[in-house]
PATI-883749 format. One record per residue: residue in one letter; x, y, z of N, C-alpha, C, O in turn. Coordinates in steps of 0.02 Angstrom, whole numbers, padded with zeros to 5 digits, always signed. Example, Ala and Ser with C-alpha at 12.3 -4.5 7.8 and 13.67 -1.06 7.14 Angstrom:
2
a+00660-00284+00390+00615-00225+00390+00660-00165+00390+00712-00166+00423;s+00642-00112+00354+00684-00053+00357+00645+00002+00394+00670+00057+00402;
END
This chain:
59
x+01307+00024+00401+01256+00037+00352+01209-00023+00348+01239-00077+00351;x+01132-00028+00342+01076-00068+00342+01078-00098+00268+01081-00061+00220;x+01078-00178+00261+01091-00213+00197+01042-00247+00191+01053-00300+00162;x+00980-00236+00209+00944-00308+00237+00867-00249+00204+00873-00194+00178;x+00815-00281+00215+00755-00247+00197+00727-00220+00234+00731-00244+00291;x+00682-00157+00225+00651-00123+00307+00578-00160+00336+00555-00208+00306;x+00555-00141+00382+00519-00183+00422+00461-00198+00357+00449-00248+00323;x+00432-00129+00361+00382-00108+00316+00364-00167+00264+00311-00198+00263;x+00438-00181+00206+00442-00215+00148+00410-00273+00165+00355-00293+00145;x+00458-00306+00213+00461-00374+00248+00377-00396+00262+00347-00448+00247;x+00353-00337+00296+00278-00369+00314+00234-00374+00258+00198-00424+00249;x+00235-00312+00209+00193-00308+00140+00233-00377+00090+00210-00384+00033;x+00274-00413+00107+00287-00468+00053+00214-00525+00089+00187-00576+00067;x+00210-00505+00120+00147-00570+00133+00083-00568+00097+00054-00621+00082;x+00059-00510+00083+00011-00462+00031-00007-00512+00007+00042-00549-00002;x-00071-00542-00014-00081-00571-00081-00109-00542-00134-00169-00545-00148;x-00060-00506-00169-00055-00466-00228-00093-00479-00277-00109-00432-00312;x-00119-00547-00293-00170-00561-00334-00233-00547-00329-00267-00515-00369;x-00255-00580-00257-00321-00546-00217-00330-00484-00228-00382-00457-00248;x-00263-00450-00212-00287-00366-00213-00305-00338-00289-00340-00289-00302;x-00275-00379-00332-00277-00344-00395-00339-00380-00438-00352-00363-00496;x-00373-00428-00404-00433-00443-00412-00498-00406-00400-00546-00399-00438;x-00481-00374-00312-00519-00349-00296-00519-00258-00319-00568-00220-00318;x-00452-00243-00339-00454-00168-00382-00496-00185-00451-00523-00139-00483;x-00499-00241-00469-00499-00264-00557-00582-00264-00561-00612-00243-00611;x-00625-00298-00484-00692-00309-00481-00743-00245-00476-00794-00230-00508;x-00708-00214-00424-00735-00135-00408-00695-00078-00440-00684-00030-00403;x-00667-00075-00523-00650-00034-00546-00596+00018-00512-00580+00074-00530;x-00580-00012-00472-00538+00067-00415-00500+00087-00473-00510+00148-00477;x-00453+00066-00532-00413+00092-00557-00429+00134-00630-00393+00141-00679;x-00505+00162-00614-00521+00195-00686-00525+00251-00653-00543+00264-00595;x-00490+00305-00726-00453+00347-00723-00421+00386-00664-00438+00438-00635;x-00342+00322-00652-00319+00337-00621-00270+00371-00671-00268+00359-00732;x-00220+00427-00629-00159+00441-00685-00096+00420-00661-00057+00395-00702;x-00077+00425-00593+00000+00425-00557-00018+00397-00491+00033+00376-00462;x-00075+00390-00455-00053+00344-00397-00105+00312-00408-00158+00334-00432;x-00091+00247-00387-00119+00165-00402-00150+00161-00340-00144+00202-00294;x-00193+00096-00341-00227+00106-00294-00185+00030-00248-00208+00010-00195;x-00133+00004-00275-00079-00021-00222-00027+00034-00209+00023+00017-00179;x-00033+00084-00225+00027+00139-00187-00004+00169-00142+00029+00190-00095;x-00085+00182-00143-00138+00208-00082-00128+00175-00050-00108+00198+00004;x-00134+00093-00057-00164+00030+00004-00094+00037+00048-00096+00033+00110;x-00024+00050+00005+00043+00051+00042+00029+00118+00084+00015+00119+00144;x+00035+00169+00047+00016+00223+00096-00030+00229+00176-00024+00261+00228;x-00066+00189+00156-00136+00183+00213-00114+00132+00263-00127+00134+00324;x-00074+00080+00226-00042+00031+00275+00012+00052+00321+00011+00032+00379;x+00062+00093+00299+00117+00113+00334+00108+00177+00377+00154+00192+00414;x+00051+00219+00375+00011+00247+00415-00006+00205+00464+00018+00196+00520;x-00044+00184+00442-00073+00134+00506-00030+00110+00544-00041+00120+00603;x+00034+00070+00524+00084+00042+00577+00112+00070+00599+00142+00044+00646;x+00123+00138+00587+00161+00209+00613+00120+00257+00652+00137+00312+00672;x+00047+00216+00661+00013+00271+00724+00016+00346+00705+00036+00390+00743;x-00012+00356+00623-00025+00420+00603-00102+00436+00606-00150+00398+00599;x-00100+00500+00618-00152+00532+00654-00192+00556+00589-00252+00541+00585;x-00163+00590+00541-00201+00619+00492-00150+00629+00426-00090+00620+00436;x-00170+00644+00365-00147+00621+00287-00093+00680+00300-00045+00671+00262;x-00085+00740+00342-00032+00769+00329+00032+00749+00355+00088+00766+00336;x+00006+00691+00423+00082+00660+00446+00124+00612+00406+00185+00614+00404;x+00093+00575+00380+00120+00537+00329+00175+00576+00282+00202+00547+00236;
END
């Protein structure tokens, strides 16, 4: 059984989470949001991308 963190996690800990939440905070991305954030998009869009997905239904 895997005890350790998945690739995915490991690379998004480098994130600078502040930056990002500066740059959601400057350009409003998070008005009226209700249930997905716009760091659960950026995760979404990221792990697409490293997974060589083709379009929003492969994900």
């Amino acid at each position: 059984m895997h005890h350790g963190k998945l690739v995915f996690s490991q690379i998004m800990t480098y994130l600078p989470l502040t930056t990002f939440r500066r740059c959601v905070a400057a350009h409003r991305g998070e008005h009226k949001v209700k249930n997905f954030s716009c760091l659960d998009q950026f995760f979404a869009m990221a792990f697409a991308q490293l997974t060589y997905r083709e379009s929003l239904r492969d994900i």
